[in-house]
mmCIF file of the N, C-alpha and C atoms, coordinates in Angstrom:
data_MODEL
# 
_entry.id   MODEL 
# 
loop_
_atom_site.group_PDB 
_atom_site.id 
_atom_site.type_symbol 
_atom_site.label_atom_id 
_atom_site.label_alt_id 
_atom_site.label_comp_id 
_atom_site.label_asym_id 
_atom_site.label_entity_id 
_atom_site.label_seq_id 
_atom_site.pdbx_PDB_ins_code 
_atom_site.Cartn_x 
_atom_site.Cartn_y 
_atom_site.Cartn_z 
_atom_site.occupancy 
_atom_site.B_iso_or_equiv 
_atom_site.pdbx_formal_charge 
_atom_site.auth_seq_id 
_atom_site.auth_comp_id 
_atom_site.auth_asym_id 
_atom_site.auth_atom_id 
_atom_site.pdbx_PDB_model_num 
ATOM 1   N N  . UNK A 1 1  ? -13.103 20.008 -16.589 1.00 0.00 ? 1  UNK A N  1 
ATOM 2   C CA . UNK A 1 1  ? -12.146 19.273 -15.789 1.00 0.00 ? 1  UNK A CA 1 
ATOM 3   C C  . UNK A 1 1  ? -12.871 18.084 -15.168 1.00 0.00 ? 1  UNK A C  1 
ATOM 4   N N  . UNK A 1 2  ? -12.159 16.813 -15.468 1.00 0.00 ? 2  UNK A N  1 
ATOM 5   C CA . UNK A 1 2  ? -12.998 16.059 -14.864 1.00 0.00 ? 2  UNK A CA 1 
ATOM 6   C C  . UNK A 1 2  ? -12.691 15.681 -13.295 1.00 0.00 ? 2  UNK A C  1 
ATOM 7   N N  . UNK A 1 3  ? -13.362 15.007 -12.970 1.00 0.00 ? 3  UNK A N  1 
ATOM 8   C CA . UNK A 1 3  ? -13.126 14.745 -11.280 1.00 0.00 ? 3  UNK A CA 1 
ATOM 9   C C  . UNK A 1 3  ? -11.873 13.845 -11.200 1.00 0.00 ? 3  UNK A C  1 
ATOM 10  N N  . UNK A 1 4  ? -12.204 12.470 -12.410 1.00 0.00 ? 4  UNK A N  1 
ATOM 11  C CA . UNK A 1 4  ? -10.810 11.828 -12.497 1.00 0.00 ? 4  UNK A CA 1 
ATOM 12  C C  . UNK A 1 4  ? -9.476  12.682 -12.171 1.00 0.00 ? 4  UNK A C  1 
ATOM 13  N N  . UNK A 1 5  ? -9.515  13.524 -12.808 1.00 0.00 ? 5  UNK A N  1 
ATOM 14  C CA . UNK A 1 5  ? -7.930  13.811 -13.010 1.00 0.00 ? 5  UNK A CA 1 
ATOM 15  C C  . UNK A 1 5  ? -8.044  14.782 -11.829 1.00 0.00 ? 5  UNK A C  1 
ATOM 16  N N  . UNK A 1 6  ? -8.872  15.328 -11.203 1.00 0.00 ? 6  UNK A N  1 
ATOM 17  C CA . UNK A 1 6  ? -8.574  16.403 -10.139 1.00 0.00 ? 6  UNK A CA 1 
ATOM 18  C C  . UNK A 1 6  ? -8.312  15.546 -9.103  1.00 0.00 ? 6  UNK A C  1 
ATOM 19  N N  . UNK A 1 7  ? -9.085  14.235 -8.757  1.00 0.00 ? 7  UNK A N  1 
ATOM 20  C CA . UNK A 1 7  ? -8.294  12.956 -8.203  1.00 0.00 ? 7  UNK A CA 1 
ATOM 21  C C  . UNK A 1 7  ? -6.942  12.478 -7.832  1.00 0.00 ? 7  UNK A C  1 
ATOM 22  N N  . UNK A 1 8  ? -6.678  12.638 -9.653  1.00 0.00 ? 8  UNK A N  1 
ATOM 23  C CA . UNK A 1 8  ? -5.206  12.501 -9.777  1.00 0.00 ? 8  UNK A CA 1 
ATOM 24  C C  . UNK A 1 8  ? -3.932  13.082 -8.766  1.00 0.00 ? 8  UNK A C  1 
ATOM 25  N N  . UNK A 1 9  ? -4.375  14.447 -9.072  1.00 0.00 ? 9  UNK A N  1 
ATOM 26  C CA . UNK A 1 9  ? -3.634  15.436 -8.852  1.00 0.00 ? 9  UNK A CA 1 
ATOM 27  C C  . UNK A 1 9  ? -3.533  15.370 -7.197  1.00 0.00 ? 9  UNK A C  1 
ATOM 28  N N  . UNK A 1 10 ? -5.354  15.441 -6.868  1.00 0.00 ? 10 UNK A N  1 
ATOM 29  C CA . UNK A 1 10 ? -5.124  15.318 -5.203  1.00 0.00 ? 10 UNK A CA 1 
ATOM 30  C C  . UNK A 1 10 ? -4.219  14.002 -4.723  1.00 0.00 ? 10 UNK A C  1 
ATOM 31  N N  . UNK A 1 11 ? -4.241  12.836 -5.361  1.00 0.00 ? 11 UNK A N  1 
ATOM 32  C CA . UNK A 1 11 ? -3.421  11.913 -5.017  1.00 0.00 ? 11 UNK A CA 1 
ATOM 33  C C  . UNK A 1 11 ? -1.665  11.851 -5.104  1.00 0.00 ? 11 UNK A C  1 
ATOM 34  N N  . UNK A 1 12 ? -1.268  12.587 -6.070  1.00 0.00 ? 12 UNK A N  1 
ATOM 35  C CA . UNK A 1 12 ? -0.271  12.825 -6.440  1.00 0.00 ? 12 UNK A CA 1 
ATOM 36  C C  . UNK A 1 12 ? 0.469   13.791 -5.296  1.00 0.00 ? 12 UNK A C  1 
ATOM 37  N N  . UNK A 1 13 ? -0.521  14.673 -4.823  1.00 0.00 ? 13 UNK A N  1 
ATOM 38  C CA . UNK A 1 13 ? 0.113   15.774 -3.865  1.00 0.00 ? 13 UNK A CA 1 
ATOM 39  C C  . UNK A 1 13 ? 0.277   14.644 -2.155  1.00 0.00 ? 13 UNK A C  1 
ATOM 40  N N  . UNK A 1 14 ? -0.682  13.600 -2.246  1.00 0.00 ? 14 UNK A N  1 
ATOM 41  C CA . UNK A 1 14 ? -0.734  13.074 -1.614  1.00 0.00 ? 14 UNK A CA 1 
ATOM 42  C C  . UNK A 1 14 ? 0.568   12.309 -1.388  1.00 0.00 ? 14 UNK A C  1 
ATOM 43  N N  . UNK A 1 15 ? 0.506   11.559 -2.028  1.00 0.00 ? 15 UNK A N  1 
ATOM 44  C CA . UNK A 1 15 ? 1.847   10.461 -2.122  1.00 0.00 ? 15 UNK A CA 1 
ATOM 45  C C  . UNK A 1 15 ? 3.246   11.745 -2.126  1.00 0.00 ? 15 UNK A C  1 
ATOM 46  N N  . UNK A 1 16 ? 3.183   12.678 -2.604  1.00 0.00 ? 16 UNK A N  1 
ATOM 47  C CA . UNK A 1 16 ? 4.649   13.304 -2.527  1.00 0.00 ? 16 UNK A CA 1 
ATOM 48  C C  . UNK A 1 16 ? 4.595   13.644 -0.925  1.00 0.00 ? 16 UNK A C  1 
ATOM 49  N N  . UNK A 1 17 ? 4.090   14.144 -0.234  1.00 0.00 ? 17 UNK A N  1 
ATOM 50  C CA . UNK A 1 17 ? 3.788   14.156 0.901   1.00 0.00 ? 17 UNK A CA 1 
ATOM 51  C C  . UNK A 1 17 ? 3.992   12.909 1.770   1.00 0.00 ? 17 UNK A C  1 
ATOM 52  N N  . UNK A 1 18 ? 3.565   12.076 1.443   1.00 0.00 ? 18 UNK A N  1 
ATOM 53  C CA . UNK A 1 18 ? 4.073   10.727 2.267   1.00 0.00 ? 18 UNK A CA 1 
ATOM 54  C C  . UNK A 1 18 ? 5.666   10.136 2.056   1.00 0.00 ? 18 UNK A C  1 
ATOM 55  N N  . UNK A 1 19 ? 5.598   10.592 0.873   1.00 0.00 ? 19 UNK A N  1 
ATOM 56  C CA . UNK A 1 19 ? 7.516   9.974  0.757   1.00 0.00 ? 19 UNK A CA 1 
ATOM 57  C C  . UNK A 1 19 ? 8.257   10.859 1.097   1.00 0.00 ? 19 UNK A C  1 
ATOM 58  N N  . UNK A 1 20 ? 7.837   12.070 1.049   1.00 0.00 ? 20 UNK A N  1 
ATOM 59  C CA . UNK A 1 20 ? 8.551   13.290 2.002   1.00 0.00 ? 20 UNK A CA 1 
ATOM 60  C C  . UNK A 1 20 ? 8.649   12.812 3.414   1.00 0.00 ? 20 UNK A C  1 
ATOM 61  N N  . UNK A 1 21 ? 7.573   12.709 4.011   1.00 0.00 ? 21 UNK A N  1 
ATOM 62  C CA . UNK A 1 21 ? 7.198   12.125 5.227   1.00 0.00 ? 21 UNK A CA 1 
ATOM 63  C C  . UNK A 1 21 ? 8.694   10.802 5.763   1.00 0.00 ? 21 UNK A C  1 
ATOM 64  N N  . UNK A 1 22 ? 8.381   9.925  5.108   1.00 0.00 ? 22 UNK A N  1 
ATOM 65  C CA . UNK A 1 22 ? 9.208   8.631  5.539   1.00 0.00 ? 22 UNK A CA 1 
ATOM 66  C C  . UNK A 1 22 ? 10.485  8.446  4.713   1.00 0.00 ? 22 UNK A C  1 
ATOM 67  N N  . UNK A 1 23 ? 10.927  9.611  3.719   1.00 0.00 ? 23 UNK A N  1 
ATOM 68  C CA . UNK A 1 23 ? 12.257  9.979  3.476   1.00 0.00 ? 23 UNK A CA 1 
ATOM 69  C C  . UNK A 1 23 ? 12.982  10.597 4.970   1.00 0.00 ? 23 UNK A C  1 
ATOM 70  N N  . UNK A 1 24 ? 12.202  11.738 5.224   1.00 0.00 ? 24 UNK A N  1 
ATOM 71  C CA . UNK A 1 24 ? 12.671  12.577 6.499   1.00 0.00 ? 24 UNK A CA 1 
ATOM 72  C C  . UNK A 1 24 ? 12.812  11.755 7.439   1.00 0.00 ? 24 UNK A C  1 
ATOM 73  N N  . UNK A 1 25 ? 11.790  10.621 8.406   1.00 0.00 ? 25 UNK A N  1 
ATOM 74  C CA . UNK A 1 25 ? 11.869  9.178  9.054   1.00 0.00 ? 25 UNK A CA 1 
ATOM 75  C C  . UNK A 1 25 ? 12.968  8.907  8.946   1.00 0.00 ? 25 UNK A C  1 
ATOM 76  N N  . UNK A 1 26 ? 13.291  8.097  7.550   1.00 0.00 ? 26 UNK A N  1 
ATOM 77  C CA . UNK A 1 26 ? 14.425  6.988  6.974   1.00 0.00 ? 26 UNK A CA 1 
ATOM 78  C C  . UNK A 1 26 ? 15.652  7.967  7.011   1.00 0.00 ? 26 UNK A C  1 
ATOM 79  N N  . UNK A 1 27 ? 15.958  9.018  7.032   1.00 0.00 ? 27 UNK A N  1 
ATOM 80  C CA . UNK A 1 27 ? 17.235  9.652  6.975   1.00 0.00 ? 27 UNK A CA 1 
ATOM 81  C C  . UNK A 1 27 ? 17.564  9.680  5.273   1.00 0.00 ? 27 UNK A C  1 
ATOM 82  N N  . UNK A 1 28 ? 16.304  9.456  4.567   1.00 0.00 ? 28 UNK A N  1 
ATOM 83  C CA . UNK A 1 28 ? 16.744  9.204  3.262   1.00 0.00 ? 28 UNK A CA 1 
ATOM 84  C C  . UNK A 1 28 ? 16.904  10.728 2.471   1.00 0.00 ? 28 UNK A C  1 
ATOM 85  N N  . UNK A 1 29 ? 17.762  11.655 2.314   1.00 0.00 ? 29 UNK A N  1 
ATOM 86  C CA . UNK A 1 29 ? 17.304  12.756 1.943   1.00 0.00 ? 29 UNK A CA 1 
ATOM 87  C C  . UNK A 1 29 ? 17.170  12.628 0.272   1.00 0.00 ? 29 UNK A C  1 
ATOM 88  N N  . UNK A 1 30 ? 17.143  11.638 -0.433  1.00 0.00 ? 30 UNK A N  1 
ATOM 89  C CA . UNK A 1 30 ? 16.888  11.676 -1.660  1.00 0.00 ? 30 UNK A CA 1 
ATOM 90  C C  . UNK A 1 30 ? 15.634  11.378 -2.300  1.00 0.00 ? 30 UNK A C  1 
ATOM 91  N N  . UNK A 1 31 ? 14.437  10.744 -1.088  1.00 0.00 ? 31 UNK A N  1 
ATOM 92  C CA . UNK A 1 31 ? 13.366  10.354 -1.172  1.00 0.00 ? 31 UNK A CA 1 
ATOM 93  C C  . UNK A 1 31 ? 12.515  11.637 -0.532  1.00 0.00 ? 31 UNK A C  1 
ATOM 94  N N  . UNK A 1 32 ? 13.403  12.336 0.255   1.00 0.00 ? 32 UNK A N  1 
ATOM 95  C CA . UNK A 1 32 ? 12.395  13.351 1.169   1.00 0.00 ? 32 UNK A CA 1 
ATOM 96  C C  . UNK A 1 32 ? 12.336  14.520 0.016   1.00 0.00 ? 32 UNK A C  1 
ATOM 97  N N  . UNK A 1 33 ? 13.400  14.719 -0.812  1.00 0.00 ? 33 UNK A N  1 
ATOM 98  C CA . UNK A 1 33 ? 13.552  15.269 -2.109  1.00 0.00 ? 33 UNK A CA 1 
ATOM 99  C C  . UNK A 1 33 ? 12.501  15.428 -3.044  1.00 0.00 ? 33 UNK A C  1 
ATOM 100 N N  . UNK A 1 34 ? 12.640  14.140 -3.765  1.00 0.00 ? 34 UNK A N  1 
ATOM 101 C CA . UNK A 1 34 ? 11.645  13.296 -4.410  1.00 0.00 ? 34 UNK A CA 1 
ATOM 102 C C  . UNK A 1 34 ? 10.186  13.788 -4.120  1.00 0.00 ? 34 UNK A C  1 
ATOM 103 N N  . UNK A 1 35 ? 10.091  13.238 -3.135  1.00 0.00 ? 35 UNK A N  1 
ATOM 104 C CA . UNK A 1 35 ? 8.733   13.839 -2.302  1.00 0.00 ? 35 UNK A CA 1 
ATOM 105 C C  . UNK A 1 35 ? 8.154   15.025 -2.642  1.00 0.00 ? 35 UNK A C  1 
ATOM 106 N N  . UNK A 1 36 ? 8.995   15.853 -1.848  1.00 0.00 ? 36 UNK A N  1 
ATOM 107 C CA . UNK A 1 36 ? 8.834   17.549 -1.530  1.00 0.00 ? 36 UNK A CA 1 
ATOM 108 C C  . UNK A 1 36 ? 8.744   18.015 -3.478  1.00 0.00 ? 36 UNK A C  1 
ATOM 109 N N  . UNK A 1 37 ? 8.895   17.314 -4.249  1.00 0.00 ? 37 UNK A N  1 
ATOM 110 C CA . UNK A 1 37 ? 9.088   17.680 -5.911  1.00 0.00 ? 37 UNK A CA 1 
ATOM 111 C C  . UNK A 1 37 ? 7.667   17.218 -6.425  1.00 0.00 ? 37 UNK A C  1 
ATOM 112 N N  . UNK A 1 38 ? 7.548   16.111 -5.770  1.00 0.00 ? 38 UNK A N  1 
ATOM 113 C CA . UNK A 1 38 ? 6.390   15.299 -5.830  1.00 0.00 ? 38 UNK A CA 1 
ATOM 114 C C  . UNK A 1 38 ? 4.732   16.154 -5.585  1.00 0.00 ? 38 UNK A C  1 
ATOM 115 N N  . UNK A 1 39 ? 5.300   16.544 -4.565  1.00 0.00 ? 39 UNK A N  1 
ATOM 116 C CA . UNK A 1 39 ? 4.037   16.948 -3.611  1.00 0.00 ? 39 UNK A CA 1 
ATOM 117 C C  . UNK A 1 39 ? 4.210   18.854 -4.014  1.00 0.00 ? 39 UNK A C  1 
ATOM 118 N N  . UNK A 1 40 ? 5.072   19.380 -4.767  1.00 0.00 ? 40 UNK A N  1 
ATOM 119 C CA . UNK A 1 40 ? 4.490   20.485 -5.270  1.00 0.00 ? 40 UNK A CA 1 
ATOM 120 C C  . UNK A 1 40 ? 4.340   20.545 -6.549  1.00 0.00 ? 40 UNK A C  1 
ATOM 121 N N  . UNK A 1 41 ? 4.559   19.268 -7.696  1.00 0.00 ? 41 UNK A N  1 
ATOM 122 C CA . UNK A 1 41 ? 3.824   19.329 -8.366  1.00 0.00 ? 41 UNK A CA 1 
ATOM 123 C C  . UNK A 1 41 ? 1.937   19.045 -8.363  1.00 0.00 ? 41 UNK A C  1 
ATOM 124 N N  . UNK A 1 42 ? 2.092   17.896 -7.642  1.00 0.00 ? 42 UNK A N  1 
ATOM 125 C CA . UNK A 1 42 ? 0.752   17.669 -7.098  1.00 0.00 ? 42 UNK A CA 1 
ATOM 126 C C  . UNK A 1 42 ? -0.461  19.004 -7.145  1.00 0.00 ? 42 UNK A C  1 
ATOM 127 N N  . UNK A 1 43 ? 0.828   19.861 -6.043  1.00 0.00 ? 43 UNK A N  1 
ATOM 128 C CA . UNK A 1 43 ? -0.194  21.123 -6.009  1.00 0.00 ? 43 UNK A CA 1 
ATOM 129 C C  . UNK A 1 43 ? -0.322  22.050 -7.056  1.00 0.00 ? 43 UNK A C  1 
ATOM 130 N N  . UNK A 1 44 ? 0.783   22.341 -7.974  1.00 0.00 ? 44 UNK A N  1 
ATOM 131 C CA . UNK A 1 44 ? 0.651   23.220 -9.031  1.00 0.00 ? 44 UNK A CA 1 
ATOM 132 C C  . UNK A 1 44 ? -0.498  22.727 -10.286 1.00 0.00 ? 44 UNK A C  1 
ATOM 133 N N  . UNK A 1 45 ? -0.467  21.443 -10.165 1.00 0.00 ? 45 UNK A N  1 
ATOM 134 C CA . UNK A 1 45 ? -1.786  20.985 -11.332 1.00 0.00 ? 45 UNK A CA 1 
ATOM 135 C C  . UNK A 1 45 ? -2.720  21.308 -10.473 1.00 0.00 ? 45 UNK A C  1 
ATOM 136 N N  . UNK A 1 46 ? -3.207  21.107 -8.766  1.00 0.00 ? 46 UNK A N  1 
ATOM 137 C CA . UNK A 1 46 ? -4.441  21.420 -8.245  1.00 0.00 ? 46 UNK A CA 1 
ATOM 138 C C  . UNK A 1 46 ? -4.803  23.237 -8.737  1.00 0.00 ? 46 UNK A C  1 
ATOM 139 N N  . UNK A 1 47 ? -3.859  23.875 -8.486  1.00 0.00 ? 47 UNK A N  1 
ATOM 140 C CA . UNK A 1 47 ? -4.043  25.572 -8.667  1.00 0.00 ? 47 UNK A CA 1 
ATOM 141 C C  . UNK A 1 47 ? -4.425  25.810 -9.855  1.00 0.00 ? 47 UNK A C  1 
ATOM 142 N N  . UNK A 1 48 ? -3.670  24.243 -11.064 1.00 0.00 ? 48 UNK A N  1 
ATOM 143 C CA . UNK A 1 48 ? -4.148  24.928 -12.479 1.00 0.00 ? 48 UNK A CA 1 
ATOM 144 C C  . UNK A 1 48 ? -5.425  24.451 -12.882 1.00 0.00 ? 48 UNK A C  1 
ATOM 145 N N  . UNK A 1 49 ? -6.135  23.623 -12.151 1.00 0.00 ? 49 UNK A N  1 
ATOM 146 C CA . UNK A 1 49 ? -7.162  23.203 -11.918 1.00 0.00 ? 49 UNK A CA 1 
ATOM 147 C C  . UNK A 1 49 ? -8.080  24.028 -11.277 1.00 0.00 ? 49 UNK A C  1 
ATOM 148 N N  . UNK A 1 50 ? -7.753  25.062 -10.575 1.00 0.00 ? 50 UNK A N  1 
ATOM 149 C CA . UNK A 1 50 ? -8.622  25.908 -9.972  1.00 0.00 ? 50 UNK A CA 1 
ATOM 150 C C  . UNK A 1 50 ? -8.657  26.641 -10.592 1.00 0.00 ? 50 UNK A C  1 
ATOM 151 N N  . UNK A 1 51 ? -7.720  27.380 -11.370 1.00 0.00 ? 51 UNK A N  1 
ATOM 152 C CA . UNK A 1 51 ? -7.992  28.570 -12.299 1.00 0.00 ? 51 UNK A CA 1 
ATOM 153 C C  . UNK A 1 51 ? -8.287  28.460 -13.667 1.00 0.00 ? 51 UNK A C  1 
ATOM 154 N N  . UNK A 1 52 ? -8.327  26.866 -13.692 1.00 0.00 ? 52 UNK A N  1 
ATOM 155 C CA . UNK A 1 52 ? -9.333  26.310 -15.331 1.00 0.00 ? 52 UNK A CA 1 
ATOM 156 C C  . UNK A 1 52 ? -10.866 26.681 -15.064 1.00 0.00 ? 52 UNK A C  1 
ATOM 157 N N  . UNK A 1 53 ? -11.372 26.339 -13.571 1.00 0.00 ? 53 UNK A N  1 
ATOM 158 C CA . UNK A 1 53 ? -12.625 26.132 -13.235 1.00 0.00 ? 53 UNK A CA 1 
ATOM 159 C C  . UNK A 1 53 ? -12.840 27.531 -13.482 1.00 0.00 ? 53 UNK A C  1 
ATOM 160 N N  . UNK A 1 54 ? -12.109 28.316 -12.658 1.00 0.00 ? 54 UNK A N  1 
ATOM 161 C CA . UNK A 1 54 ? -12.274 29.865 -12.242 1.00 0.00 ? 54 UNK A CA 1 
ATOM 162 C C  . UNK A 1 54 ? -13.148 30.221 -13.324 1.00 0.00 ? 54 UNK A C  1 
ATOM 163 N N  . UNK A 1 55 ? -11.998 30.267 -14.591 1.00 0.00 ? 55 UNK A N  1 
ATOM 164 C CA . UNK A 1 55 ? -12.150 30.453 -16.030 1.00 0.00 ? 55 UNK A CA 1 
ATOM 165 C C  . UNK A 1 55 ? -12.924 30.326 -16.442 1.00 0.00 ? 55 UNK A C  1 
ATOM 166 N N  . UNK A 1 56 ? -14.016 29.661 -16.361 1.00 0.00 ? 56 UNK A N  1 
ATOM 167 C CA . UNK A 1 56 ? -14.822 28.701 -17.016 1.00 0.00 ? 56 UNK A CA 1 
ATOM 168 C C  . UNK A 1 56 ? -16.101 29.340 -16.216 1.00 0.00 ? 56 UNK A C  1 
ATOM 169 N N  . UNK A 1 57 ? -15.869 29.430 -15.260 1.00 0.00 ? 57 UNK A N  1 
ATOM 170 C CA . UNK A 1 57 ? -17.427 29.564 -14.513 1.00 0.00 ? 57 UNK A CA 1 
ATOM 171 C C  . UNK A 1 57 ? -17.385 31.896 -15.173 1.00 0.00 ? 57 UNK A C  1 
ATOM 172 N N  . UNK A 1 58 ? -16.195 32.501 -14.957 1.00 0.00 ? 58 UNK A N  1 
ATOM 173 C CA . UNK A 1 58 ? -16.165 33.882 -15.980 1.00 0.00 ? 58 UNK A CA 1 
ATOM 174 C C  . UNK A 1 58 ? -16.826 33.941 -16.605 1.00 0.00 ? 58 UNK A C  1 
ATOM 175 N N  . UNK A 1 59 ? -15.969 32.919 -17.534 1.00 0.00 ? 59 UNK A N  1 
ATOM 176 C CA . UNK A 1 59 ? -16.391 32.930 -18.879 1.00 0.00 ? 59 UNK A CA 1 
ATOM 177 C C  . UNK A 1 59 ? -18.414 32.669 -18.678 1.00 0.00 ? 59 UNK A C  1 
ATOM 178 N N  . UNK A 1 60 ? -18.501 31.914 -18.276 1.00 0.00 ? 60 UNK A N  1 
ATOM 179 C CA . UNK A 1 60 ? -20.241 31.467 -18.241 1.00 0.00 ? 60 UNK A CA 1 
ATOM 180 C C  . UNK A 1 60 ? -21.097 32.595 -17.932 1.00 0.00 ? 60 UNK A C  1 
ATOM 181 N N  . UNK A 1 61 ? -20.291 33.292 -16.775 1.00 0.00 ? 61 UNK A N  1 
ATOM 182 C CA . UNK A 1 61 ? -21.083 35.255 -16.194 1.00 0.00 ? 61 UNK A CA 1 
ATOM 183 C C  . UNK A 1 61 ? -21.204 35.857 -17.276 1.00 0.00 ? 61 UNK A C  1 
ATOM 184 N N  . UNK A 1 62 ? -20.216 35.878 -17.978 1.00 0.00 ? 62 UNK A N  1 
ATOM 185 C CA . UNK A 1 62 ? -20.066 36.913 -19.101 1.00 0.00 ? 62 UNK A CA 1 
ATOM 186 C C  . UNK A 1 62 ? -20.941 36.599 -20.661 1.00 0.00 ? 62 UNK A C  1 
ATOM 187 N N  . UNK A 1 63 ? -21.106 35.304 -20.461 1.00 0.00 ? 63 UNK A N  1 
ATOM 188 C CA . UNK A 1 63 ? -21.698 35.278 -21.870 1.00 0.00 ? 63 UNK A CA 1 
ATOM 189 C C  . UNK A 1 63 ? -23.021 34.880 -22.053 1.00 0.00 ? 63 UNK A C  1 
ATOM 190 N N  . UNK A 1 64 ? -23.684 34.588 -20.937 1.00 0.00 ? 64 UNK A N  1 
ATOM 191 C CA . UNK A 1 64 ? -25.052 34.444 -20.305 1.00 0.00 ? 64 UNK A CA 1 
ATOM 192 C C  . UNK A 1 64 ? -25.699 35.419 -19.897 1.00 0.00 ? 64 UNK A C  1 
# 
């Protein structure tokens, strides 16, 4: 996994979080939407990112 894309992901959770943020502000509930969709995809690539690593570092116990 590279750092780039774990980047990504942290940024992505980021920004859904902020338009959540200033949807809820703005009275916009289609942006606070947006957001809140935004910001848990964000997190579901971070988790699948954690359990790639997980995987990986197993896998390394086990075959070493």
């Amino acid at each position: 996994m590279s750092i780039v894309k774990k980047l990504r992901h942290k940024a992505e959770t980021a920004e859904g979080a902020t338009k959540k943020t200033v949807g809820k502000t703005l009275g916009n509930e289609r942006m606070e939407t947006e957001g809140s969709a935004d910001q848990a995809k964000g997190n579901t690539k971070q988790t699948g990112d954690k359990l790639k690593q997980a995987g990986q570092k197993f896998k390394h116990v086990f075959t070493h």
